[in-house]
Phi, psi and omega in degrees: 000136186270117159330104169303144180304131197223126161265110151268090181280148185243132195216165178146171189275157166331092185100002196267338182129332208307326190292311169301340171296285163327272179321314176284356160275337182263355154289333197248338185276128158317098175075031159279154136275126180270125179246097160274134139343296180293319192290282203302329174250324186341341217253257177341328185267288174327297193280338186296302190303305154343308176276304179292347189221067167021037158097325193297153181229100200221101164290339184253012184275168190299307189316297228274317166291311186275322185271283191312283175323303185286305172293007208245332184264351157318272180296330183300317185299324195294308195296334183249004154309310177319305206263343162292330169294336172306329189082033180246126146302097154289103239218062173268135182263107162193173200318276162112354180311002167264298175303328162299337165290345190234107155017290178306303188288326159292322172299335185291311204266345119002267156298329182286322200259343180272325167335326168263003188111347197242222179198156188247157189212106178251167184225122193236103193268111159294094173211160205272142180319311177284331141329281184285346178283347173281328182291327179315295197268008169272332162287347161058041153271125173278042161270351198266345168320319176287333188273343152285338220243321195240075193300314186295331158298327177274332199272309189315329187253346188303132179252115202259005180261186166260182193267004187192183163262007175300019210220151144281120181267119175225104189256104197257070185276027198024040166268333158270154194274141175317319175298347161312275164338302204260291189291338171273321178290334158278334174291327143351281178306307223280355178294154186293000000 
């Protein structure tokens, strides 16, 4: 059976799996594309904060919420809208938990994507505070410094659940095998 062309968002909190979910879905699905959010803006978003927010390269700062942030999801949505016209399963990774939350912004990204033809599919990769703080310092990425560093601040406001019931809930506490995980998000995509 041919997939209708699919936006797959992989969504979630900090340390949760998405990247890794994502890459083991994009080796297995036939003409998908990995779109990561950190891959695709680092390099440009680390300097837009540099310049703008007097040297800190800080995600959780207001520049990075009001300025930054909206572009950096701007182009990742453009970029895998681009490749659903195309007829490719897209597959983007990043939190998205401001956005599933808001009314609008799923109603928007909704209409853009049935515009094409396609169908949208989110997965909200689940995992517990202590959990993620450990993959956090173990991937040793300095986007995760600031959040380690002011840990009890940051987990208080972080939402490690999901934003709806609108999702495949996949909860990666690292008790279940990745292969689990990965075989419940495909039987997912390819369901009607």
């Amino acid at each position: 059976m041919t997939m209708k062309p699919t936006l797959l968002l992989i969504a979630g909190g900090p340390g949760a799996g998405k990247t890794t979910l994502g890459r083991e879905l994009a080796r297995l699905v036939p003409s998908a594309i990995l779109l990561d959010k950190d891959v695709l803006g680092a390099p440009w978003v680390d300097a837009m904060l540099d310049r703008l927010n007097a040297g800190r390269i800080d995600r959780d700062s207001k520049v990075y919420w009001d300025i930054v942030r909206p572009l950096e999801y701007s182009a990742l949505l453009g970029t895998a809208l681009d490749n659903l016209a195309l007829g490719k399963t897209a597959i983007a990774v990043a939190p998205f938990g401001a956005e599933l939350r808001d009314a609008e912004w799923v109603r928007w990204l909704g209409q853009s994507v049935a515009a094409l033809d396609g169908r949208t599919r989110t997965i909200w990769v689940e995992t517990d505070a202590d959990t993620a703080r450990g993959r956090m310092a173990a991937r040793g990425d300095p986007r995760d410094d600031w959040k380690l560093a002011h840990w009890q601040q940051f987990s208080a406001a972080a939402r490690f659940g999901p934003p709806g019931d609108d999702c495949l809930l996949l909860r990666n506490t690292g008790l279940v095998a990745l292969a689990d995980l990965v075989q419940q998000a495909l039987a997912y995509l390819h369901s009607p």
